[in-house]
VEXMARLUM-377635 format. One line per field, with one value per residue (C-alpha): y, x, z; residue in one letter; residue number from 1. Coordinates in Angstrom, 3 decimals. Example, Ala and Ser with C-alpha at 12.3 -4.5 7.8 and 13.67 -1.06 7.14 Angstrom:
2
v c(-4.500,-1.060)
u c(12.300,13.670)
w c(7.800,7.140)
r c(a,s)
k c(1,2)
END
This chain:
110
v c(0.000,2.399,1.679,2.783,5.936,6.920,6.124,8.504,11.135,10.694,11.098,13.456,15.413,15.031,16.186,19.548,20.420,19.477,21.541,24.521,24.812,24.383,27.914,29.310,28.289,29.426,32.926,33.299,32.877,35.541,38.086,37.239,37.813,41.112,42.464,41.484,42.820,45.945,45.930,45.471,48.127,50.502,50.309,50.136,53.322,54.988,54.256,55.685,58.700,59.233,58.842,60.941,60.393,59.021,61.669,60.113,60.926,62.259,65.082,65.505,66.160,68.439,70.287,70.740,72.359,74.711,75.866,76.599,78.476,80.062,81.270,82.158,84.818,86.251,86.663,88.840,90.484,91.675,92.928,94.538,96.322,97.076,98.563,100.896,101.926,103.095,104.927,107.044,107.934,109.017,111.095,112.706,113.856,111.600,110.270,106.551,108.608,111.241,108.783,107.335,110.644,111.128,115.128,115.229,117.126,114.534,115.426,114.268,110.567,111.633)
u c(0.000,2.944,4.600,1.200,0.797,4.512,4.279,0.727,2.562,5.207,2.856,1.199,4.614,5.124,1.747,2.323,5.802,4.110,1.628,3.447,5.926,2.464,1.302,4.439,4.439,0.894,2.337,5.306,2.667,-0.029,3.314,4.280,0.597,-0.169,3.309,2.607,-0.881,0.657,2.871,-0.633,-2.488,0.282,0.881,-2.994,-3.248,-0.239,-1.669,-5.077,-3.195,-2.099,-5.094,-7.441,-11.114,-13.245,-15.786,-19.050,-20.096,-23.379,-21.637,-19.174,-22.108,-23.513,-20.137,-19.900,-23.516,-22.996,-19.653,-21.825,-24.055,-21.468,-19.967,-22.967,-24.169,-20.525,-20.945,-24.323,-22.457,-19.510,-22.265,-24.245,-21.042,-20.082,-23.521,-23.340,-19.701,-21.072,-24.290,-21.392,-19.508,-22.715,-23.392,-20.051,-20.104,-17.619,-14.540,-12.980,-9.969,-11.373,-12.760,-9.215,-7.730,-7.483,-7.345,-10.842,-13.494,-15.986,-19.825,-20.482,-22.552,-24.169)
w c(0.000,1.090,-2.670,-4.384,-2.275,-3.551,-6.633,-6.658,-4.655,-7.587,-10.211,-9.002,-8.066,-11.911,-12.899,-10.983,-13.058,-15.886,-15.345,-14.401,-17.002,-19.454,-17.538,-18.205,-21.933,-21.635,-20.010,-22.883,-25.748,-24.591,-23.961,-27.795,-29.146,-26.944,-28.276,-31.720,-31.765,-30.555,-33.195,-35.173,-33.902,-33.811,-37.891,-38.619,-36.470,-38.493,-41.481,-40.675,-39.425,-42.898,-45.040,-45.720,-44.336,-47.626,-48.113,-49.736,-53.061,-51.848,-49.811,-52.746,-54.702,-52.426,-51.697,-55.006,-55.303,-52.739,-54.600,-57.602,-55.956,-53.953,-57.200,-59.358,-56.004,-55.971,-59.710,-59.247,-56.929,-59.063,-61.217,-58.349,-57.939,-61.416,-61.572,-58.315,-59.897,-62.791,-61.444,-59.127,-61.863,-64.030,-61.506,-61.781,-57.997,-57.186,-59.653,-58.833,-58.135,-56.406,-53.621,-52.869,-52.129,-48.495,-47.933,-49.876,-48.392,-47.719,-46.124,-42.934,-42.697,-39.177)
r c(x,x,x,x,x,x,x,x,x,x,x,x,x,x,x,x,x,x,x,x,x,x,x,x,x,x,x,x,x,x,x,x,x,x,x,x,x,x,x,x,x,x,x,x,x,x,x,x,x,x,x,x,x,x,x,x,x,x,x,x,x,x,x,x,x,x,x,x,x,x,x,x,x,x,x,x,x,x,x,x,x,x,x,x,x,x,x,x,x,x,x,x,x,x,x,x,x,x,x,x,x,x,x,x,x,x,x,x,x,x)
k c(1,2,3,4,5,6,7,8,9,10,11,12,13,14,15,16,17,18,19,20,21,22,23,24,25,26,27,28,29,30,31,32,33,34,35,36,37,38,39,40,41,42,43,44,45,46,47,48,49,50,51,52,53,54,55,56,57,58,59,60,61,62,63,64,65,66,67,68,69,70,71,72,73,74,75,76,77,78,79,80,81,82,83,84,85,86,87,88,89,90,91,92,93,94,95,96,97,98,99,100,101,102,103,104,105,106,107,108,109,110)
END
């Protein structure tokens, strides 16, 4: 009986080294996969750094649409302007050159 219960204790003894150089084997391999899914992460997030967002071609199209419309009321307004311009100088009161000149005479706005 005393020979079984050493060669259990033995076995057992056995088992537990086993066992604990399999958690350390365990412990080495999840070290080695965290680093290399740092080493991942880290290049997916410097790639993503350098890249441009994707803008959708919906809000292209709409960017673009607002740039149109942007341009054609700036154009109306070069012509608003053209047109004030040229109702001042009809008048004659007031030459382009005239209005630039700083020692002019000017009437009071108040």
């Amino acid at each position: 009986m005393c020979s079984v219960l050493l060669e259990m204790q033995t076995r057992l003894q056995d088992f537990s080294s086993f066992s604990t150089g399999l958690l350390a084997d365990l412990e080495m391999s999840e070290q080695h996969q965290n680093k290399a899914l740092d080493r991942i992460l880290f290049t997916l997030q410097s790639k993503q750094k350098g890249q441009q967002p994707e803008i959708a071609t919906r809000d292209k199209d709409q960017m673009v649409s607002r740039m149109h419309h942007l341009k054609e009321e700036m154009e109306i307004l070069v012509r608003e302007l053209q047109c004030n311009n040229s109702v001042i100088e009809s008048l004659g009161t007031v030459s382009p050159a005239a209005a630039l000149e700083p020692n002019l005479a000017r009437p009071s706005t108040l």
